[in-house]
LOSEPA-704004 format. One line per 10 residues: number of its first residue (from 1); for each residue x, y, z of N, C-alpha, C. Coordinates in steps of 0.02 Angstrom, whole numbers, plus 50000, padded with zeros to 5 digits. Atoms other than C-alpha are relative to their C-alpha. Example, Ala and Ser with C-alpha at 12.3 -4.5 7.8 and 13.67 -1.06 7.14 Angstrom:
# LOSEPA-704004
1	50045,49941,50000,50615,49775,50390,50045,50060,50000; 49958,49941,49997,50684,49947,50357,49961,50055,50037
This chain:
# LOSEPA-704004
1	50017,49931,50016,49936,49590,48104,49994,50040,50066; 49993,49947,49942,49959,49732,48226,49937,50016,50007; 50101,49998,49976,49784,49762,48327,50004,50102,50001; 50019,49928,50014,49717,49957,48274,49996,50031,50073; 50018,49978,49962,49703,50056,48417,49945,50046,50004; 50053,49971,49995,49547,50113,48488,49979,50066,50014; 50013,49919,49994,49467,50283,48482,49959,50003,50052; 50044,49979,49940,49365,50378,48605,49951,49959,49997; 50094,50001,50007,49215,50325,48539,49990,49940,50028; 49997,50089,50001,49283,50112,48559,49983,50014,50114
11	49981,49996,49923,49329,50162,48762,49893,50005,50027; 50074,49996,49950,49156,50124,48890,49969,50100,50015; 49970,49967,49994,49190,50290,48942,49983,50073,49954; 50004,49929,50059,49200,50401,48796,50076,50058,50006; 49939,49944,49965,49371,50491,48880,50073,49968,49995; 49944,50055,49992,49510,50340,48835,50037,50057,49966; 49940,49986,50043,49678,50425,48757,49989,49950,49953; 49985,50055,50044,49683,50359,48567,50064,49960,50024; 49926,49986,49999,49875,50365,48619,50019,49919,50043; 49970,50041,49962,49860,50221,48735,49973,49938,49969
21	50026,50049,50010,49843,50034,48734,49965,49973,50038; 50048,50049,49976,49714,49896,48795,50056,50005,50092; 49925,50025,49946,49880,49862,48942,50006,50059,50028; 49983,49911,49969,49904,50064,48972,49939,50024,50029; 50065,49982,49967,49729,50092,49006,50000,49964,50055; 50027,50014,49943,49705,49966,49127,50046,50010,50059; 49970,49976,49953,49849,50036,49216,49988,50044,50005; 50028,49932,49958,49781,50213,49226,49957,49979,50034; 50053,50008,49957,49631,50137,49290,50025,49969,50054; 49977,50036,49920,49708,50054,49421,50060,50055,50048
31	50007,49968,49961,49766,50197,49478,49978,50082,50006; 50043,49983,49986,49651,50295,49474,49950,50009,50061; 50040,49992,49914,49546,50351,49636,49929,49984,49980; 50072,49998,50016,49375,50295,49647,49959,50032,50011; 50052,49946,50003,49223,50388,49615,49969,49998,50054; 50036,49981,49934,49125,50459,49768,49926,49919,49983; 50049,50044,49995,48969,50344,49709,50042,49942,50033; 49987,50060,49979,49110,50184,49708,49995,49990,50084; 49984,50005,49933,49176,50233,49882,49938,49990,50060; 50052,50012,49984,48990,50244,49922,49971,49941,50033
41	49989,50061,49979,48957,50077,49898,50029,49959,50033; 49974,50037,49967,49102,50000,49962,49980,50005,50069; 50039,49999,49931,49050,50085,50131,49930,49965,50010; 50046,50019,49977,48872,50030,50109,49996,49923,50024; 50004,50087,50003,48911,49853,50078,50062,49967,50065; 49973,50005,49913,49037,49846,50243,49945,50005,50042; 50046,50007,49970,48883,49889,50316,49942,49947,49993; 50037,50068,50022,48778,49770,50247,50024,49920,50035; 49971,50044,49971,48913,49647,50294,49987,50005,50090; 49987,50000,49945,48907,49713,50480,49930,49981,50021
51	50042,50036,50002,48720,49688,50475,49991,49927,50013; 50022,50084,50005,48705,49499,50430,50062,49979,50055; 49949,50030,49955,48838,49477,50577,49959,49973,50060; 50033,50012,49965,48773,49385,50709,50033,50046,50083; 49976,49944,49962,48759,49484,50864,50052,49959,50081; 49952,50033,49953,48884,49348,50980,50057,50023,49957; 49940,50001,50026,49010,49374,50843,50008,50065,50011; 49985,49951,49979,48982,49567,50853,50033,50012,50064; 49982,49979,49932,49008,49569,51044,50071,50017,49974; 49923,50011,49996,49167,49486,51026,50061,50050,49980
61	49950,49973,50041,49249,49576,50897,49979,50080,50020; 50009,49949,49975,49175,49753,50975,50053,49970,50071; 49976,49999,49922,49245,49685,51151,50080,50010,49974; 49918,49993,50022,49425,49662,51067,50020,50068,49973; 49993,49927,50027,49413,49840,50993,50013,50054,50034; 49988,49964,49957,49378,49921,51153,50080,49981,50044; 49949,50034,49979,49521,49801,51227,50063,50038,49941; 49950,49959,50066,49636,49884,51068,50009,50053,50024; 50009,49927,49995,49586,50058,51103,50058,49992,50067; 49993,49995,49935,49661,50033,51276,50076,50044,49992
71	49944,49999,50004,49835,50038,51204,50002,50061,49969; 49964,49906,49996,49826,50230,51159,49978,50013,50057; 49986,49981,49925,49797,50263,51328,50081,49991,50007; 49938,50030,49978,49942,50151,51370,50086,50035,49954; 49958,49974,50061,50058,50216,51209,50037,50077,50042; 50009,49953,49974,50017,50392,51264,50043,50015,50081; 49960,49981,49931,50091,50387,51439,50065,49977,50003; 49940,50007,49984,50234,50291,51407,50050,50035,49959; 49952,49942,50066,50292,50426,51259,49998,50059,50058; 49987,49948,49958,50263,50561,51390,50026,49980,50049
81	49984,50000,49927,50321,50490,51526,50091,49996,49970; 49923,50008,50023,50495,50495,51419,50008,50071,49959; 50016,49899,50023,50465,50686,51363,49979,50032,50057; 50046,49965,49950,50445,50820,51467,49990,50057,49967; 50033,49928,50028,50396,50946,51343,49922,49981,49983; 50077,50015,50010,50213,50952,51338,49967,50089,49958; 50044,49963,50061,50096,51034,51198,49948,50051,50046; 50044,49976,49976,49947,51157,51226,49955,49941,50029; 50033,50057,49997,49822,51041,51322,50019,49965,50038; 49970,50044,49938,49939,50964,51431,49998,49926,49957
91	49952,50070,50033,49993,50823,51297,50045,50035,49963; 49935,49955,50069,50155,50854,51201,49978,49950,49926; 50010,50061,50059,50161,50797,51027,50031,49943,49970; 49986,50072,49995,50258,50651,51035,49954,49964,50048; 50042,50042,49972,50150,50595,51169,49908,49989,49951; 50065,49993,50030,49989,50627,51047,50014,49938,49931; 50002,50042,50074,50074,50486,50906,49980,49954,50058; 50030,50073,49986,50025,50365,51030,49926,49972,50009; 50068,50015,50010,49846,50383,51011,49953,49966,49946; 50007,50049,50061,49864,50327,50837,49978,49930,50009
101	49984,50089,50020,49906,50138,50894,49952,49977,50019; 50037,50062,49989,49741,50074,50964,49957,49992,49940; 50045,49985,50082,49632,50153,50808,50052,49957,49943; 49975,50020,50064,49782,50078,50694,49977,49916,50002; 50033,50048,50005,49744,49905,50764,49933,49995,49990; 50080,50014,50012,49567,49918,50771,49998,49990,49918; 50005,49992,50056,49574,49967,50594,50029,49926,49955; 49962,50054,50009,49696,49855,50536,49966,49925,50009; 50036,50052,49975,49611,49719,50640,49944,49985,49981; 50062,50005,50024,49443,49733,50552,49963,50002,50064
111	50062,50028,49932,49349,49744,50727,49982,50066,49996; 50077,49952,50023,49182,49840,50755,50028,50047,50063; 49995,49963,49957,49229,49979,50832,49938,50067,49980; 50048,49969,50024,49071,50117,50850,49993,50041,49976; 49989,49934,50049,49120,50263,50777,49997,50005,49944; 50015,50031,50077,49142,50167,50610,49963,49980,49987; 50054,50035,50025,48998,50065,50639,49907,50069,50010; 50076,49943,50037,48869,50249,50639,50009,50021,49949; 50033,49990,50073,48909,50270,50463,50009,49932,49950; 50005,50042,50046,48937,50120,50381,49933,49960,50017
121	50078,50023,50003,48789,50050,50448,49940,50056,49990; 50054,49930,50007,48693,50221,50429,49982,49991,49900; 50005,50023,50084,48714,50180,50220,49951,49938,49975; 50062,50068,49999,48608,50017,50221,49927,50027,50006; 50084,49974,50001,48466,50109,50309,49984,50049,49963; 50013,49948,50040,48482,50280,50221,49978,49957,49940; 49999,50030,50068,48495,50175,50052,49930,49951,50016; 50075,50057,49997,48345,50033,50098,49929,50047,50053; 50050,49954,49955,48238,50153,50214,49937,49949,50019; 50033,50040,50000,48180,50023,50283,49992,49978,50105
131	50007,50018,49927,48103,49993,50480,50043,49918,50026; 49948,50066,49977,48187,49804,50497,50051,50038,50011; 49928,49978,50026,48345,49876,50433,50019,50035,50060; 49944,49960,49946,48365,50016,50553,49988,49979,50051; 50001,50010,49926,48310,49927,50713,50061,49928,49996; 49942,50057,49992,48442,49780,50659,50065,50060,50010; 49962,49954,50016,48552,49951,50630,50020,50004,50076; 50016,49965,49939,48507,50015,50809,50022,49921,50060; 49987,50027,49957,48532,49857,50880,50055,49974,50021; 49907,50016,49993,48706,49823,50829,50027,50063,50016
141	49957,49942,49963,48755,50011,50873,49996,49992,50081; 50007,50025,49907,48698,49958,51076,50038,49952,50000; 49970,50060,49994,48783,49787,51043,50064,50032,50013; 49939,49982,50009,48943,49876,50989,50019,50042,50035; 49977,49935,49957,48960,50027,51104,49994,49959,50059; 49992,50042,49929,48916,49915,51256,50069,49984,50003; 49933,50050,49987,49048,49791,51218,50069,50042,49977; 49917,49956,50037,49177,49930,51136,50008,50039,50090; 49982,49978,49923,49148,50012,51334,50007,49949,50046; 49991,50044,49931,49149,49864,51427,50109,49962,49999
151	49923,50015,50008,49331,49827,51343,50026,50058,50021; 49953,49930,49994,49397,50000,51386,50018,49995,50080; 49990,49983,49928,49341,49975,51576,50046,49938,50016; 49957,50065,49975,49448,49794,51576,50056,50028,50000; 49931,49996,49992,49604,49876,51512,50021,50052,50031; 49998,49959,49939,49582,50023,51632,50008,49967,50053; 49976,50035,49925,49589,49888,51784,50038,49966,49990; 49962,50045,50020,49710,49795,51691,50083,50072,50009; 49973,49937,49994,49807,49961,51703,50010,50018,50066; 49996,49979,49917,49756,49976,51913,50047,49952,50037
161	49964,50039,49953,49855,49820,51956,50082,50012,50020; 49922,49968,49956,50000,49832,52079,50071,49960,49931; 49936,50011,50031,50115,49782,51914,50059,50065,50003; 49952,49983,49998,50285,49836,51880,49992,50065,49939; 50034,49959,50070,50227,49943,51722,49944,50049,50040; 50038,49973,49972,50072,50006,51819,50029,50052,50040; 49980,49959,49960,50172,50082,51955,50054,50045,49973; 49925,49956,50028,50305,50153,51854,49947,50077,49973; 50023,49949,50030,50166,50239,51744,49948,50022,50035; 50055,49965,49961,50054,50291,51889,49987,50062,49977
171	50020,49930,49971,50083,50459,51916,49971,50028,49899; 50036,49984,50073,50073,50497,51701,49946,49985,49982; 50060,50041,50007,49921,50390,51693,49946,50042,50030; 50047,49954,49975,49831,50489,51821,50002,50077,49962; 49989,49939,50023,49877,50642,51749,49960,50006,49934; 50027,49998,50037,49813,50587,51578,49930,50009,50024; 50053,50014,50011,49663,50523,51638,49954,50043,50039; 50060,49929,49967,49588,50706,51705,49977,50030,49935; 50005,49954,50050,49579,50748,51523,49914,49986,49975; 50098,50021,50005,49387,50689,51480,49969,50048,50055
181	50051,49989,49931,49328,50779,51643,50045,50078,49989; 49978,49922,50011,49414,50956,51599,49975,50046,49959; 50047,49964,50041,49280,51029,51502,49935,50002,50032; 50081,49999,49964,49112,51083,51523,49947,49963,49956; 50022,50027,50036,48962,50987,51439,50003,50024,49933; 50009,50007,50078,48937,51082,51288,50067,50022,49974; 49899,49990,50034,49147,51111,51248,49987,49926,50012; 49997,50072,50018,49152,50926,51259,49976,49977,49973; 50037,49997,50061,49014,50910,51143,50018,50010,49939; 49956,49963,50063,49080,51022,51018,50077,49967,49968
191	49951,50025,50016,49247,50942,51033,49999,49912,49976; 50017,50086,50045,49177,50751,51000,49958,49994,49928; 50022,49999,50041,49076,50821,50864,50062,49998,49941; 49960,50000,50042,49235,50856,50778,50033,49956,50006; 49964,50056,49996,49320,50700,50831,49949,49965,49958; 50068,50051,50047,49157,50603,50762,50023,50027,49935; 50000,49973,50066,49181,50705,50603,50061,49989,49972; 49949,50031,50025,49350,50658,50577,49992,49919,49979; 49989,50084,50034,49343,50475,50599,49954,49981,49964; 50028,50047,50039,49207,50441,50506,50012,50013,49924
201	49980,49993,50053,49286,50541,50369,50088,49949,49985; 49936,50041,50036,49439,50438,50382,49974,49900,49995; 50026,50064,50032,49328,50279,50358,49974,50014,49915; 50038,49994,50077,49249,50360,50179,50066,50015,49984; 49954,50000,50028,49443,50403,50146,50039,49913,49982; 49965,50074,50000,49503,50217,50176,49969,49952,49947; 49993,50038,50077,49434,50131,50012,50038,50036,49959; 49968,49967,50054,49527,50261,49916,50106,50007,50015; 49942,49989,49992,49691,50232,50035,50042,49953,49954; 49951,50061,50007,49773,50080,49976,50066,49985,50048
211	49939,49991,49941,49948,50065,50051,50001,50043,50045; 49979,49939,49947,49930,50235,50124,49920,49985,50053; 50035,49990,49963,49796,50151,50254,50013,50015,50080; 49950,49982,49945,49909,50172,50395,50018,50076,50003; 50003,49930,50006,49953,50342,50353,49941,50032,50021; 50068,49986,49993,49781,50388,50333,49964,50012,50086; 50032,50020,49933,49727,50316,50508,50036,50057,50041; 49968,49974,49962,49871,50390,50589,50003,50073,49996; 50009,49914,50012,49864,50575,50526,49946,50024,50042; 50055,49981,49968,49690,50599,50583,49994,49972,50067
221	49994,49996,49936,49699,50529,50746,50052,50011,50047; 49970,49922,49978,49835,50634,50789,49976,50052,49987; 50057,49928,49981,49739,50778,50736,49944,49996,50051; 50047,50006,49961,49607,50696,50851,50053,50022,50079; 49973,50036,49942,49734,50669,50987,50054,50095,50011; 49961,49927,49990,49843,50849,50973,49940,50056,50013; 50078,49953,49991,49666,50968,50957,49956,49980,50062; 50035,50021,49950,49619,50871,51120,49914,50007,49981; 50084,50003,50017,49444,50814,51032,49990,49930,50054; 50001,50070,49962,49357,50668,51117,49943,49965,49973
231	50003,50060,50051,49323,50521,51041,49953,49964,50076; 50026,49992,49927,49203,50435,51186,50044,49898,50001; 49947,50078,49992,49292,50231,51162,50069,50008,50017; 49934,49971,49999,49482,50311,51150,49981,50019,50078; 49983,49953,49935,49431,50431,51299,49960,49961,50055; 50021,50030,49928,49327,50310,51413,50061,49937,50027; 49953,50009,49965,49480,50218,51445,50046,50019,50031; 49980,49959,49940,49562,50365,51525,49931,50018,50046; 50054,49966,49952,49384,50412,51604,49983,49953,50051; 49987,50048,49954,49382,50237,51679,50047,49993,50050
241	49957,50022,49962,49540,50225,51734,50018,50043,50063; 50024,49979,49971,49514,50373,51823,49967,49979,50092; 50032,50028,49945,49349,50311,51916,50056,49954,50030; 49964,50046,49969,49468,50157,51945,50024,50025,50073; 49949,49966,49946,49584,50262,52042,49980,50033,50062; 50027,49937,49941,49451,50366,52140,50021,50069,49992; 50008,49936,50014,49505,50515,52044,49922,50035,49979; 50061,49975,50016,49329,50532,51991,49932,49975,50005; 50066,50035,49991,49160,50458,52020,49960,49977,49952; 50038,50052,50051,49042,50352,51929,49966,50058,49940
251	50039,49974,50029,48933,50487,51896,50032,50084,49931; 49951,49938,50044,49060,50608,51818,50023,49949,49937; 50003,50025,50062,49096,50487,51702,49938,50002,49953; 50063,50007,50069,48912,50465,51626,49999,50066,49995; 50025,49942,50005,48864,50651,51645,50064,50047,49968; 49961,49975,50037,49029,50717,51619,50061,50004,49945; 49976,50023,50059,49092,50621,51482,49993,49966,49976; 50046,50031,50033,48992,50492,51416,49952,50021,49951; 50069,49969,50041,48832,50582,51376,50023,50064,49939; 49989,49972,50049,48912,50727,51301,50063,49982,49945
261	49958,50026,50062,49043,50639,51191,49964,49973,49960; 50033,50037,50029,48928,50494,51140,49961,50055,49948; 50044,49963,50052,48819,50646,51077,50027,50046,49955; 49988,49969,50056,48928,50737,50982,50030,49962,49965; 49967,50032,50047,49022,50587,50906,49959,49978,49938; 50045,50002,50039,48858,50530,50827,49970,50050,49962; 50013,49936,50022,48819,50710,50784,50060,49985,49950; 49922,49988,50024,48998,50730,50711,49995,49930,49921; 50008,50042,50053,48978,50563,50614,49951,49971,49962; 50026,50015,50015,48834,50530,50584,49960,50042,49938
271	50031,49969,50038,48744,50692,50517,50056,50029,49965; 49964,49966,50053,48889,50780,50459,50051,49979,49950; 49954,50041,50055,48980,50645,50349,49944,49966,49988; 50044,50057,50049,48844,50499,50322,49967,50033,49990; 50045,49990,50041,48703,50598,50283,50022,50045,49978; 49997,49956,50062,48796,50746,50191,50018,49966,49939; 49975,50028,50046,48889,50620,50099,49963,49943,49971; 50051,50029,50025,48751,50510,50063,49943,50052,49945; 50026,49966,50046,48660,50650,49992,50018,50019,49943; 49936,49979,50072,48799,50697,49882,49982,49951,49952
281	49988,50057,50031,48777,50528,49812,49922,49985,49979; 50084,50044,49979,48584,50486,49829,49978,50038,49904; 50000,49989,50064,48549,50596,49647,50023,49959,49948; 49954,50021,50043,48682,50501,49555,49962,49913,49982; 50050,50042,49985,48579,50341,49632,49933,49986,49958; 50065,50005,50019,48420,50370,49578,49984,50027,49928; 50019,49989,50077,48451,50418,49414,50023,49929,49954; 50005,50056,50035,48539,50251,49378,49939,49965,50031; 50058,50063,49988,48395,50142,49469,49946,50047,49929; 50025,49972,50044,48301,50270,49346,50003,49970,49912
């Protein structure tokens, strides 16, 4: 006997098409985008996961991230150094797709890089509000920014040696790496706030990418990378490589691009994606624990 098909009322839901079957439904649902609460979760529970990580395994996989990042530096100069039309900003925009490739590995690569790890770990504590929670929170954001800068300054001197590659891309290399130090504190502020505010919106976009996570990555950090925003992991491996060179001094790095990136990236990602978008969500919350 042929099976009846179900009405609104049969569907979880209340919203099924009579029109379809058991087989048709679960293919709309599958593709289907998930609800702000799902995407919620999935971020919180990445965080959760980054939590219970022990903090040797964090290093590591932060040190390889900053070591990743290196390669939009590297990307970046060898696309310009084969263009000579250059954009507002003094990058052209072929030289700005190569800023994509260290964020696409990182991403790709699953490694803790910190920009991702102030809101996905910011969801655990918002959600548990809990003193353990955020000093385990706080202690893996120092773990991870250490070791995501201490990889940036390796492949900046990995970058100073008398190689055959090195010397070719000197003179482009230096040239990039005045771009962190060409602003004043609070324009460099302003401009990492909106770099922060991007990437951490293209981490709450990436449960909903599927195939298009590559896309995804790469769109927005070319908008990071053409709008000359600064990102402070991406841009301390030109700010290093820099010092390396003796284009710039120790202290122009912390003061003039450290301190104010670091503070608007966390600004950028922290308040204006995790906690707007936690709030968005926190109602919906507390009416199911309700």
């Amino acid at each position: 006997m042929a099976s009846q098909p179900r009405t609104n009322d049969d569907h979880p839901a209340g919203h099924a098409s009579p029109h379809l079957d058991d087989e048709e439904r679960d293919q709309a649902s599958a593709h289907s985008s998930p609800r702000a609460l799902v995407i919620h979760e999935i971020i919180r529970e990445e965080g959760e996961t980054a939590l219970g990580r022990k903090p040797l395994a964090l290093l590591w996989s932060a040190l390889a991230a900053g070591l990743s990042m290196g390669f939009s530096f590297l990307t970046q100069a060898v696309l310009e150094s084969k263009t000579s039309s250059s954009g507002y900003g003094g990058i052209s925009l072929t030289g700005a797709a190569g800023y994509c490739v260290g964020f696409i590995i990182v991403v790709l690569g699953r490694q803790q890089l910190f920009t991702e790890s102030t809101l996905t770990v910011l969801l655990p504590v918002l959600t548990r509000r809990s003193l353990p929670v955020a000093a385990i929170a706080l202690r893996l954001w120092v773990i991870v920014l250490a070791a995501n800068l201490a990889g940036t300054w390796i492949f900046a001197g990995i970058l100073t040696m008398p190689t055959s590659l090195g010397q070719k891309l000197a003179p482009v290399l230096d040239q990039l790496s005045q771009a962190p130090y060409g602003s004043t504190f609070a324009s460099t502020t302003m401009k990492a706030v909106l770099a922060g505010w991007l990437i951490a919106l293209m981490v709450w976009l990436l449960p909903s990418a599927r195939s298009a996570a590559v896309l995804i990555v790469a769109v927005l950090t070319y908008v990071v990378a053409v709008c000359d925003l600064a990102h402070v992991i991406a841009g301390s491996v030109e700010a290093a490589y820099a010092v390396l060179r003796s284009h710039a001094a120790v202290q122009d790095y912390l003061l003039r691009f450290f301190a104010p990136t670091l503070l608007g990236n966390v600004v950028g990602g922290v308040a204006l994606v995790g906690l707007l978008n936690h709030a968005s969500i926190a109602p919906e919350m507390t009416g199911r624990d309700g």
